[in-house]
Each structure stands twice: as structure tokens, then as C-alpha cells.
N, C-alpha and C positions, 0 to 999 in steps of 0.2 A: 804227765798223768792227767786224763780226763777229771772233772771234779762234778757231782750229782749229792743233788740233795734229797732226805727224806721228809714227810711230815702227814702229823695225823691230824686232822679237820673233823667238827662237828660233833656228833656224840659219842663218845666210846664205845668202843667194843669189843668183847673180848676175843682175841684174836690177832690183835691190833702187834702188841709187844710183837708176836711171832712170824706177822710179815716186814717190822722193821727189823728184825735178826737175819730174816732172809735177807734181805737188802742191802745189808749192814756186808753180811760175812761173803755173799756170792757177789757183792759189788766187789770188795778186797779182789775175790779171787780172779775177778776177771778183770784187774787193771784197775779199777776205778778210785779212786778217792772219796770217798762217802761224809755227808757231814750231816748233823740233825737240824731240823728244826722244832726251837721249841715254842712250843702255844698256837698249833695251825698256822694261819695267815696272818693271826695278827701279831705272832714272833717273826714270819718274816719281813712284815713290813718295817718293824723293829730291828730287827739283826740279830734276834736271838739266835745264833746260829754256833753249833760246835760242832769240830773234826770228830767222826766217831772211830772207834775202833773193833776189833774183838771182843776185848773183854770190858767194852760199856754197853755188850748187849749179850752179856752171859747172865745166864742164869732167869732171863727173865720173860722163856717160849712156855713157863707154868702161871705167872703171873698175867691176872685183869686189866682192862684200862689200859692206858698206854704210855710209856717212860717219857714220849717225849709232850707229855699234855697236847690239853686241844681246845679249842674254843669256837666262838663263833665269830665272825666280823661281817655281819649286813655289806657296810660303806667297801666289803673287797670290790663290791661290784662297778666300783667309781672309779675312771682311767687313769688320775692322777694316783690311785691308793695301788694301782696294779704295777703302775710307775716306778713307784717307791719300792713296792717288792724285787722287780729287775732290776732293781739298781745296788739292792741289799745282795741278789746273787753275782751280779757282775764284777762288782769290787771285791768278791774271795774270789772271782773268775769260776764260778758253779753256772754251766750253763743245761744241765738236765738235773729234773725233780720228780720224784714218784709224790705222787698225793695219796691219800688213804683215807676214804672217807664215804658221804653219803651223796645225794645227786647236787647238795650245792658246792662242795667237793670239788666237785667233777668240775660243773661249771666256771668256776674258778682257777683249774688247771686248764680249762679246755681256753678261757681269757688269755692267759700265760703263754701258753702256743701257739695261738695268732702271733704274739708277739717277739716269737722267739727264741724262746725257751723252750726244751726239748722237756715235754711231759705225759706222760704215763699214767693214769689214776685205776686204781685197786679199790676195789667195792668192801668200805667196811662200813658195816651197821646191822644191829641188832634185826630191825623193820623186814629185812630182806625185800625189800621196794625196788632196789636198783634196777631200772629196763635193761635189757641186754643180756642178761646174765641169771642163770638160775638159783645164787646161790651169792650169800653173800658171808664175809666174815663175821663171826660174833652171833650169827642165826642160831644155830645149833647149841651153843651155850644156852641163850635166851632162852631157848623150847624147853629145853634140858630144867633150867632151873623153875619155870614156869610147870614143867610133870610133877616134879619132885614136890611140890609147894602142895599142886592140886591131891597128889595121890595122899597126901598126909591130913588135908582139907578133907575128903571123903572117909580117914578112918572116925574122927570126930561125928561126921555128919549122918551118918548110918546111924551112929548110936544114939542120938537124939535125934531123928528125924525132922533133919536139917534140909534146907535146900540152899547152898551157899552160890552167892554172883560175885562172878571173880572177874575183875579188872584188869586186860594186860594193853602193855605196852603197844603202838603199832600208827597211833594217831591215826591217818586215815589210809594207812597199809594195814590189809585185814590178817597179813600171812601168818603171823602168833597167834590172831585169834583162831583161825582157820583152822591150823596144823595142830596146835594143844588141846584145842574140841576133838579132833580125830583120836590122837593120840591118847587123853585120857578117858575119852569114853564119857564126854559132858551130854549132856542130855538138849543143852537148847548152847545156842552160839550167835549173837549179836553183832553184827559188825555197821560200816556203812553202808556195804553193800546187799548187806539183806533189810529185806520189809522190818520195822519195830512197833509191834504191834502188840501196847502193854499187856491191852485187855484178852489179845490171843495168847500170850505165854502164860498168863493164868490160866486161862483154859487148855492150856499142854502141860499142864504140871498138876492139875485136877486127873486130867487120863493120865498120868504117868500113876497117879499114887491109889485110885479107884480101878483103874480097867488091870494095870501093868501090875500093880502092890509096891513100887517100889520105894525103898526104906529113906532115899535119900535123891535128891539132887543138885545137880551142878550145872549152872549158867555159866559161861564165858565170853565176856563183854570186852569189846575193844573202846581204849580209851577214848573222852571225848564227846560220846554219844551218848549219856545219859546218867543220873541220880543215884550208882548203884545202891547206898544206905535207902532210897527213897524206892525202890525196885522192894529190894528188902523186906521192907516195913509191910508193903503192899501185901506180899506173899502171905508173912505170916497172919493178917489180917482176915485172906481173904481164899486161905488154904491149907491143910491141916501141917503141912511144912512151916517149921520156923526159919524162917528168912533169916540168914548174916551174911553181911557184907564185906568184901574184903577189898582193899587194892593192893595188888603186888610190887607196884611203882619201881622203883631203882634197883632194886633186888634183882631185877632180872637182867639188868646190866651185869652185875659184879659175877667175883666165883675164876677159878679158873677154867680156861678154855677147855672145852671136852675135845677131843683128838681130830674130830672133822674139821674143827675149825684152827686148829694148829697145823694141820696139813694142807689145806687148801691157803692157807695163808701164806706159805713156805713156796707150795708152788705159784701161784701168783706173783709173788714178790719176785720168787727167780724168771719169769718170764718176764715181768717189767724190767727188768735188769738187762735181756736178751734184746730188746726192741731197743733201749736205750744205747747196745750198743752197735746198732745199725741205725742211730741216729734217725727213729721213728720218733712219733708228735702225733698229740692231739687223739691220743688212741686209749681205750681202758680195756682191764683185764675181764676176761668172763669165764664162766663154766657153762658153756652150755653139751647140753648130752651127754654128760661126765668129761668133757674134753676143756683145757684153759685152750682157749681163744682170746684171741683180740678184733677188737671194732672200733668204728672212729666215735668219739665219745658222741659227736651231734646223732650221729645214726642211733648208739645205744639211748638217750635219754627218751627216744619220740617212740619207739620201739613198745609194743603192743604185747601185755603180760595175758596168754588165755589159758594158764594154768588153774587161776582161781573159779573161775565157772564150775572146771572139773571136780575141782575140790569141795566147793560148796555141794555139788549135788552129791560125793562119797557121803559128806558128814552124813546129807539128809538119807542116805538110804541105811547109814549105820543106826542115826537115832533113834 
């Protein structure tokens, strides 16, 4: 019997549990011997490593975050560190590994298959960053808990004539910030890739509340890029809005997976399973045009995202 391992890398996401259950249960069924690893790469270079079964992945396609932890390890990138990890799979005799993660993930898997090791990588991260692919695990969660946060943010702020800047997740992926300005109907949206130009968003929230009358507004800032309490302060200084600030920070990690991200999970994981048993390499899972696909990972990471142009100019024609 073939032996394949699983492992989730980098920051969690929710989604994560539901493509190791896929992995878990459609490796069983298609011959495989499955085994986890725990704590990303730096439980394999370790040996953290255990036989899984059925019922070590029941019950937990509702649950956040990921059973089998995750971490980060910089030094994977070091030959002697990648060494140590084919040497941790060689001696259970595991010669294919799905990885589950974000593009240093990948990179790390894509190491691995130069080398010999038959690997697969599945796009999980909140950021939805991943080149290749439209769509990544843990996205839809992240939005999901970043609406609910804001829609509850603007009953407050209507009624004191608020203008709340809200902080999400995304670092220098603007797609939360991008997609929850649409979705909640935020008035101004920050990111790296737009102009920030303090002294214009005072003067768009001056016409928002004189030309427009409106009771309340909502800034959404991707992290990284600037002072949101110092944003703030500004506002109510220098506009009849009382400026508060918020960050959403880790919140929008957690939470159970909402269904898109449990299903795309599912299916993903069962097509890395599919490739791995025709002894494919060096390949990640994607959704593009509603369709799971696979590419060779070098091709997906260089791979040209022009959804976000699109998107920035809906926001600007909705605001």
C-alpha cells in the first residue's frame, strides 16, 4: 500500500480541517495510506508524523484552524533543512505529500518535488493572494466574518453619527479589503493599491455628510498601510463624523467554515488525491471559472491576478 502525507503550513484557515478529511477519507478509499503531519514543515523535519484514520478526522469539516497545526519555518528554504524532511518521509517509506497552505506553502512543496517527493499543494489562506487560482480556502469565511462585524459596526454608527475605519486582514493582498468595501457598502476603501490621500478622504466624507446627508460612515483599510486610531482622530477633528477605530485582527481567521469554503475544500483535496495517484509532482490545485484545475506550481505563483482592477473600479462606481 502506497503511503502520502498530509500538512497544513502557514496561517490558518478556515477550511483547512475540511480538506485534510478529504484527504484523509478519499486517500483510504482509493488505496492510500495517509499519515498527518503535525506543525507544517517544521513537524516534518521533526517526525512529527502519525497514521491517520477515519475517525481522527470525524467530526471536524465544522471546526476552524487546523487539527493538524501549522507554523512557519523561514530555514525550510535551506537544502540541508529540506534533506531532513525526505529523510523524515523516507523512513515511514511516505513518498507523496499534499501541502495546504499559502505561496510559501507551495514553494516549499514545489522544493520537495525537485527532489523527489511526489507533491501536490491546495491553496489555503484567508488573503485569497494565491496566483493561479480564483479562489482560495478560508476566503469566504474571512469576508463572511469581516460583513457580520461591519453590518453590526454601522447599527451603532448611524446612531451617533459615526464614521468607523475598519482594519482587515490582507497585508499586501487587497482582496478583503476589496470584496467587504463591495459587499458592505463602505463608503471609502484603502488599500496598497489605491492612491492614500489623507487630506482627500476628508474631503470625501465632508461630501458624503453635506452634499449626500449621510448619517454614518465606513472606511475599510487593509492592514499595514496606515494609523487607523490616527485616521480617526483626524475625522472627528476635522468633520462633523465622530471618527472610531477599529481592528478586526484574528477574528477573522476563527468561526466555522461557511459551506463554500468546506466544499471547495473537499473538492480540492479529492483531486490532489486523483493526481497523486498517477504519480503527478510539483502541481497545485486551482479553481479557475468554477472548474478545479491543476498547474505546475512554478507557472501558478508568476501567474498575473487582473481581477482586482475590475474590482476596484465596481467599488468606485458603487460609492
Amino acid at each position: 500500500m502506497r503511503k502520502i502525507a498530509v500538512l497544513t503550513s502557514g496561517g490558518d484557515a478556515p477550511g483547512m480541517n475540511g480538506a485534510i478529511r478529504a484527504t484523509v477519507r478519499v486517500g483510504i478509499k482509493r488505496g492510500f495510506e495517509v499519515y498527518g503531519v503535525y506543525e507544517g514543515y517544521k513537524g516534518l523535519v521533526a517526525g512529527n508524523i502519525k497514521k491517520l484514520g477515519y475517525s481522527d478526522v470525524s467530526e471536524i469539516l465544522s471546526k476552524g484552524g487546523t487539527i493538524l497545526e501549522s507554523s512557519r519555518l523561514p530555514s525550510f528554504k535551506e537544502d540541508k533543512v529540506q534533506e531532513q524532511a525526505i529523510h523524515q518521509l523516507k523512513q515511514r517509506g511516505i513518498d507523496g505529500l499534499v501541502v495546504i497552505g499559502g505561496d510559501g506553502s507551495y514553494k516549499g512543496a514545489l522544493a520537495l518535488s525537485q527532489k523527489g517527493i511526489d507533491c501536490i499543494a491546495i491553496p489555503g489562506t484567508i488573503d485569497n493572494d494565491i496566483n493561479g487560482t480564483d479562489e482560495t480556502i478560508g476566503f469566504h469565511t474571512a469576508l463572511y466574518n469581516i460583513i457580520d462585524a461591519v453590518n453590526k459596526l454601522r447599527d451603532t454608527s448611524s446612531s451617533h453619527h459615526r464614521c468607523f475605519v475598519v482594519e482587515v486582514m490582507g497585508n499586501h493582498a487587497d482582496n478583503l479589503a476589496i470584496y467587504s468595501a463591495i459587499a458592505c457598502g463602505s463608503e471609502i476603501v484603502i488599500t496598497d493599491k489605491t492612491e492614500y490621500d489623507e487630506n482627500k478622504i476628508i474631503e470625501e466624507l465632508k461630501i458624503c455628510e453635506e452634499e449626500y446627508h449621510k448619517k454614518h460612515a465606513i472606511i475599510i483599510v487593509s492592514e499595514k498601510i496606515l494609523d487607523v486610531e490616527k485616521l480617526a482622530n483626524r475625522i472627528s477633528e476635522e468633520t462633523g463624523y465622530s471618527g472610531r477605530s477599529i481592528v478586526l485582527g484574528h477574528i477573522q481567521r476563527g468561526g466555522s467554515p461557511v459551506p463554500e469554503d468546506r466544499i471547495l475544500a473537499s473538492k480540492m483535496a479529492e483531486e490532489a488525491i486523483c493526481l497523486l495517484e498517477k504519480r503527478k509532482s510539483g502541481l497545485c490545485i486551482c479553481m479557475k471559472d468554477n472548474q478545479i484545475i491543476s498547474k505546475n506550481i512554478e507557472e501558478a505563483l508568476i501567474e498575473k491576478n487582473e481581477n482586482q482592477d475590475r474590482l476596484y473600479q465596481l467599488f468606485l462606481d458603487l460609492a
